[in-house]
C-alpha positions in Angstrom: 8.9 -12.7 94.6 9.7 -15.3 92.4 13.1 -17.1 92.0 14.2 -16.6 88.2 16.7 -18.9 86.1 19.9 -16.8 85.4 18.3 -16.0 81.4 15.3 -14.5 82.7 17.2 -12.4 85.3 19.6 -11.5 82.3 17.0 -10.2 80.2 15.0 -8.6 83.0 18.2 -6.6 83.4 19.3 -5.5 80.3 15.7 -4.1 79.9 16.2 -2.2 82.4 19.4 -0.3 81.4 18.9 1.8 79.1 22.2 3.6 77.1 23.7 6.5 78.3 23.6 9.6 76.1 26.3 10.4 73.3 29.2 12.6 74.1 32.1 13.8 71.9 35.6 12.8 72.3 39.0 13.3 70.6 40.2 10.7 68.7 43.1 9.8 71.0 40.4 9.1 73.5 38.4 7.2 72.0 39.3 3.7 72.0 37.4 1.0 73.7 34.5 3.9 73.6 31.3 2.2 71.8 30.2 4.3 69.0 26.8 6.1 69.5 26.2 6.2 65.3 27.5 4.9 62.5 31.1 6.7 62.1 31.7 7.5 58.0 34.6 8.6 56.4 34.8 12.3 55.3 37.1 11.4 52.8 38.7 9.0 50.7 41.1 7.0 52.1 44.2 7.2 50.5 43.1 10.6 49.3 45.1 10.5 46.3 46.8 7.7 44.1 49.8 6.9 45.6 53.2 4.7 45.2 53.0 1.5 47.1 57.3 1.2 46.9 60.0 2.9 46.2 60.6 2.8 42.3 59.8 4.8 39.2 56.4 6.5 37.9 56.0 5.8 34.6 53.3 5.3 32.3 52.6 1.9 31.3 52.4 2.7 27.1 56.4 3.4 27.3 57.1 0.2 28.2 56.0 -1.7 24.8 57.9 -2.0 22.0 60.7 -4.2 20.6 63.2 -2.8 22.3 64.4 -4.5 26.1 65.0 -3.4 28.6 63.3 0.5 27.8 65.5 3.5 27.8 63.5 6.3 30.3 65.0 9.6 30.9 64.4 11.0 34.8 63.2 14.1 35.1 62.6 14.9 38.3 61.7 12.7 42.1 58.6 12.9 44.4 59.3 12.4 47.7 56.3 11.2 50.1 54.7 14.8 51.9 55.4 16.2 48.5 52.7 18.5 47.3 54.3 20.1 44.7 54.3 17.8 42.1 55.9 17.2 38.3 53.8 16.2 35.1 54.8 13.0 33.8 55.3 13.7 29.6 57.0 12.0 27.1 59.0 9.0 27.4 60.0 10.0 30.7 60.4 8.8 34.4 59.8 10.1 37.5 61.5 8.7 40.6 58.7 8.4 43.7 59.1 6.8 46.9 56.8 4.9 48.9 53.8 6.8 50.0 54.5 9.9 46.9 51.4 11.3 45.1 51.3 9.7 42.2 51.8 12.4 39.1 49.6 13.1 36.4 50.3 11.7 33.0 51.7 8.4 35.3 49.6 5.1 35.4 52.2 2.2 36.4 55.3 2.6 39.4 58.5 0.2 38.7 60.4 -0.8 41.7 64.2 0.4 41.6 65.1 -3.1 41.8 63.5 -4.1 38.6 65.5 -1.3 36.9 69.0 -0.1 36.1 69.8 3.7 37.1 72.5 5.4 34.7 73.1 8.6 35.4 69.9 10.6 34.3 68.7 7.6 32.4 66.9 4.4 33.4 66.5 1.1 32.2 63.3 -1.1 32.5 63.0 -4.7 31.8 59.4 -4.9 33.3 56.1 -5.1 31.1 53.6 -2.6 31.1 51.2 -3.5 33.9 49.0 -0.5 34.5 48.0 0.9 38.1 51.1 -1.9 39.5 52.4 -0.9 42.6 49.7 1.8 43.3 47.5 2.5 45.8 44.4 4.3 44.3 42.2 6.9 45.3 40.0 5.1 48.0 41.3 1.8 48.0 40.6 1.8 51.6 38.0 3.7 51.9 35.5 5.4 50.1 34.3 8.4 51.0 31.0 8.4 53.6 32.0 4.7 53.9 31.1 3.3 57.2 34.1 2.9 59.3 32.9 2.0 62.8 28.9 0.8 63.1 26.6 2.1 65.5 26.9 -0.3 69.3 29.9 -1.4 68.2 33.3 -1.3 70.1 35.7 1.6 68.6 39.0 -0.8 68.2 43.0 0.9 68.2 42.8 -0.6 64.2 40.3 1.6 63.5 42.2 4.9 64.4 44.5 5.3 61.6 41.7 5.0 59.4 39.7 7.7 61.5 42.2 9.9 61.6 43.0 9.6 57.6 39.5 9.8 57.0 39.4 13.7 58.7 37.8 12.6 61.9 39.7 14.4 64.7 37.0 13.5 67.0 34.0 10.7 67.1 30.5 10.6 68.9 30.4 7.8 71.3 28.3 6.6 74.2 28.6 7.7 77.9 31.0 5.8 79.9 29.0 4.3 82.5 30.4 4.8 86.0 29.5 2.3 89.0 29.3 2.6 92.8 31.2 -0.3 94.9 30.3 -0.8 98.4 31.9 -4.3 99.9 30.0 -4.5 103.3 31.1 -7.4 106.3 32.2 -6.3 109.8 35.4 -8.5 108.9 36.1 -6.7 106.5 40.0 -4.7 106.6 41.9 -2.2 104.5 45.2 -3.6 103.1 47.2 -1.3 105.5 45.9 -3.2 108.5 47.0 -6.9 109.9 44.4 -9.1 110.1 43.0 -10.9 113.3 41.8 -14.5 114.0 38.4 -13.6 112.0 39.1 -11.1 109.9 40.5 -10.9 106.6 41.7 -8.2 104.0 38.6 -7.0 101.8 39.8 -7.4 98.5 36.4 -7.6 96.1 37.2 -3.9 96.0 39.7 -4.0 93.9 38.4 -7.1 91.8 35.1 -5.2 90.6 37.4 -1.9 89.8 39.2 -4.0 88.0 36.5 -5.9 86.0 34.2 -2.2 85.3 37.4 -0.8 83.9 37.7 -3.7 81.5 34.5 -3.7 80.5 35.1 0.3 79.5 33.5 2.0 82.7 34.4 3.7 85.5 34.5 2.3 89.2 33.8 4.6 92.1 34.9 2.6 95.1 33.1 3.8 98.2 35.0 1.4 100.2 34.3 -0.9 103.3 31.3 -0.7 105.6 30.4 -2.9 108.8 27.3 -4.7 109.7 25.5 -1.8 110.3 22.4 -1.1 108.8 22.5 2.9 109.6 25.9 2.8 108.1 25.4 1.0 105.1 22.5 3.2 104.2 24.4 6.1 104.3 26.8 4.7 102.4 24.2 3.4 99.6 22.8 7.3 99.7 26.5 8.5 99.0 26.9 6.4 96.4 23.5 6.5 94.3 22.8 10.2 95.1 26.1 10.9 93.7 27.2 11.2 89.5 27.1 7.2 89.4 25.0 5.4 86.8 24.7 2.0 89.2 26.3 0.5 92.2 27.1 -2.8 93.2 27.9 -4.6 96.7 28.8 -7.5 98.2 28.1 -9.4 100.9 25.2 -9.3 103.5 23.0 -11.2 101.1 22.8 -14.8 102.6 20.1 -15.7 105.9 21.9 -14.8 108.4 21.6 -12.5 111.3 24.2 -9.8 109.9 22.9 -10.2 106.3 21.6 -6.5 106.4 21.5 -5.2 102.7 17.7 -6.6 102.2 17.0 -4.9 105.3 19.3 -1.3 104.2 17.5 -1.1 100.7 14.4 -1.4 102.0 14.4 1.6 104.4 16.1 3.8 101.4 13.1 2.5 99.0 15.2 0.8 96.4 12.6 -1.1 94.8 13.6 -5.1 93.8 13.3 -6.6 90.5 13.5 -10.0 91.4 15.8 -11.1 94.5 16.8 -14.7 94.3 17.8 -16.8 91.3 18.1 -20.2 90.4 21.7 -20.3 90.0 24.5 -21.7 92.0 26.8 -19.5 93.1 24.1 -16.5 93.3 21.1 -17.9 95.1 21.0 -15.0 97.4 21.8 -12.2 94.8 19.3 -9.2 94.3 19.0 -6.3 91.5 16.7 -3.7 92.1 15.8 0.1 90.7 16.7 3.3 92.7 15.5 6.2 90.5 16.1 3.9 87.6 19.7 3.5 88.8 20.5 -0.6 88.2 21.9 -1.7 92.1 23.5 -4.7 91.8 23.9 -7.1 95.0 26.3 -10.1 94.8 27.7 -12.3 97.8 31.0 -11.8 99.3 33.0 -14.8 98.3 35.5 -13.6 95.3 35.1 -16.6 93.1 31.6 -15.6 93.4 31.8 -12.0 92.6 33.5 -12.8 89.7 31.0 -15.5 88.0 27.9 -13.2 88.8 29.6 -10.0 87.0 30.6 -11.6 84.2 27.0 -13.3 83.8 24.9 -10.0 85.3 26.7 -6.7 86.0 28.1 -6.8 82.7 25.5 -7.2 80.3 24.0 -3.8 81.8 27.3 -2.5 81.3 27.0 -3.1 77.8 23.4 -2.0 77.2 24.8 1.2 78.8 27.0 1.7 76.2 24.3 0.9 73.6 26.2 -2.0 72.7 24.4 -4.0 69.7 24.7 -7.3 72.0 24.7 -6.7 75.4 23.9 -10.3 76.1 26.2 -12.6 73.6 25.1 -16.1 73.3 26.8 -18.9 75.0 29.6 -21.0 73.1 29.8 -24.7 72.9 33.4 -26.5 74.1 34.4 -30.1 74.7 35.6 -30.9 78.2 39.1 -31.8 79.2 38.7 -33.4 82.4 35.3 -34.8 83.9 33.8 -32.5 86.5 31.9 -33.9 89.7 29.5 -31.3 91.5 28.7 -31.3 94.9 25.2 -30.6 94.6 22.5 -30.6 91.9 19.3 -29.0 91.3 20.3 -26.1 90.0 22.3 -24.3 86.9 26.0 -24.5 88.3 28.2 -21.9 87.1 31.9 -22.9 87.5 35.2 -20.7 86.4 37.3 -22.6 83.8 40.3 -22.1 81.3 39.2 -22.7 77.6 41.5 -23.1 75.1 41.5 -23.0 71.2 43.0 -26.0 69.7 43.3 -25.8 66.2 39.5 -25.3 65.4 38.4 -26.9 68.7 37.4 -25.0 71.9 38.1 -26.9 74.8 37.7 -26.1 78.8 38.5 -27.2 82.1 37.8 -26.4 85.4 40.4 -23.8 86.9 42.6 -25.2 89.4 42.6 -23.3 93.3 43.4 -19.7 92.5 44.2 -20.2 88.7 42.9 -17.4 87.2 39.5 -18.3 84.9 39.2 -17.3 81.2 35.5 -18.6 80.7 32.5 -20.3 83.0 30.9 -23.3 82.3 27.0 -23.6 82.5 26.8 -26.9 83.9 22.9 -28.8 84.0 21.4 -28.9 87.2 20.4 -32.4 86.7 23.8 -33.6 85.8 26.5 -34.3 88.8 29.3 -36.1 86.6 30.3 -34.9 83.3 32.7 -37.1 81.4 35.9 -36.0 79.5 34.6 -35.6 76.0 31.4 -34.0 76.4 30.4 -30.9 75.4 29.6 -28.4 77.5 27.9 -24.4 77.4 30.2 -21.6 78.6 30.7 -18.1 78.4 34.4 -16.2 77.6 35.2 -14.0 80.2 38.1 -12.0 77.8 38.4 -12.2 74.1 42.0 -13.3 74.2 41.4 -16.2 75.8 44.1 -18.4 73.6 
């Protein structure tokens, strides 16, 4: 089988994830969700004209003439909720506060502090203005206006409007769920104390964390020794099970425990490719099991955390019907220069990038500083200088 450059294994895999069907959820779940269709307003939003501050209702012809500031007389207030609402005649006012249906016969609201309250009378210095300080009918949103598009992410901003709209619930894409096995006979819970030549397994808890950001579900099957028997159990448990996917780590490389070529074989999951031409990730696979993606990564974390971000999660997102699974890469100057140890191939490398006015910029991350992008460094490049640009991908959208 062929060794693929990382963009041909990204599109090989997105193809082969196909989105989830739609479910219904309440509107206090649905955040984060990805919306299966185009969500539209079943109303206007505001539903009526209302008062943008606290003042008078008045209509906007009583205010000319010779005479300032106008005499109004007040007949009668509208507090916001009210439903029961006075008719504006006359030369009249009508005291409203902010967020009060707007009365008929009224075209114009004056604040209280542009005015001068005496007793049942009030006086305005301001000029007529009509529809100041109101909010009309729709000025948000019309109705059967498209609030949320189809594939695209269902944001806490967009909630008020869904619920003034008269949405108390919203169809959106299943949540994809993924299987994590972590295999190596080194491997240890974090209850147990580590011996010379084992160490606490902790990509468990770094791929539950990175599938619940990306708006799935982890199902953690835990740790498993070099054993093929075992693992295969394991990989049965977790693929014949409600999981859409699985991932694991570890047992990928050459050696003589590397046994997860070895497990999916004897459980027939078939490959789509199983090497790429990408440093970390050389010895990564993704293959098919009952059109289930199975995702296998190395063991190092630094690893595990470059190839989700460039592989497990664009299948995440074509799960969730998202418009573009597979964003293109961003351009940012370099802050430092960056020295490779070896060349030959694309070298991914985590990084911090930075917006600097209108700039992005990026460094390497420093030993165990937590990375906010990767850098797609040239395989025939083994210096880069301060000042160049360079390709990367953002890991988080609040990277600044």
């Amino acid at each position: 089988m062929p060794t693929l450059s990382l963009k041909e294994a990204q599109h090989l895999i997105v193809r082969h994830c196909s989105t989830l069907a739609a479910e219904e959820v309440a509107l206090s779940e649905a955040a984060g969700r990805i919306a299966a269709q185009a969500i539209k307003a079943t109303r206007a939003v505001p539903d009526f004209a209302r008062s943008a501050m606290d003042g008078y209702a008045v209509n906007s012809r009583n205010l000319t003439g010779d005479t300032v500031p106008v005499s109004l007389q007040v007949t009668g207030e509208i507090a916001a909720g009210a439903t029961d609402l006075p008719q504006l005649t006359g030369k009249n006012a009508i005291a409203i506060m902010t967020g009060g249906a707007l009365p008929a016969g009224a075209n114009q609201v004056v604040p209280f502090e542009h005015c001068q309250r005496n007793g049942s009378v009030v006086l305005v210095d301001t000029p007529p203005h009509p529809g100041a300080f109101i909010r009309a009918r729709g000025a948000d949103l019309g109705a059967k206006q498209t609030i949320v598009r189809a594939g695209a992410r269902i944001e806490p901003q967009h909630l008020p409007l869904l619920a003034e709209s008269g949405l108390p619930q919203v169809s959106v894409v299943g949540c994809p769920e993924l299987a994590i096995i972590c295999t190596g006979s080194e491997l240890l819970d974090t209850l147990d104390t580590p011996e010379a030549g084992q160490i606490v397994g902790g990509n468990r808890f770094l791929l539950a964390s990175l599938i619940q950001g990306a708006g799935s579900t982890p199902r953690d099957l835990g740790l498993v020794a070099d054993d093929c028997d075992r693992i295969v159990a394991l990989l049965k448990e977790g693929l014949h099970g409600p999981s859409q996917g699985m991932i694991t780590t570890g047992g990928m490389g050459p050696g003589n425990y590397d046994l997860l070529p070895q497990a999916f074989a004897k459980l027939g999951i078939r490959p789509v490719y199983t090497a790429l031409a990408v440093r970390p990730g050389r010895s990564t696979m993704f293959g098919l099991y009952n059109n289930k993606p199975v995702f296998a990564l190395p063991g190092p974390p630094p690893a595990v955390f470059l190839l989700f971000h460039e592989l497990v999660l664009p299948a995440l997102r074509a799960m969730q019907g998202q418009s573009r699974p597979l964003p293109p890469l961003m351009r940012a100057t370099l802050t430092t220069p960056v020295t490779l140890k070896k060349t030959g191939l694309l070298n991914l490398k985590g990084a911090v990038a930075k917006l600097n006015g209108k700039n992005l910029t990026v460094r390497p991350a420093g030993k165990n500083e937590p990375a906010n992008a990767i850098i797609h460094l040239p395989p025939s490049r083994k210096h880069l200088l301060a000042g160049e640009d360079v390709s990367l991908r953002l890991c988080t959208s609040a990277f600044f």
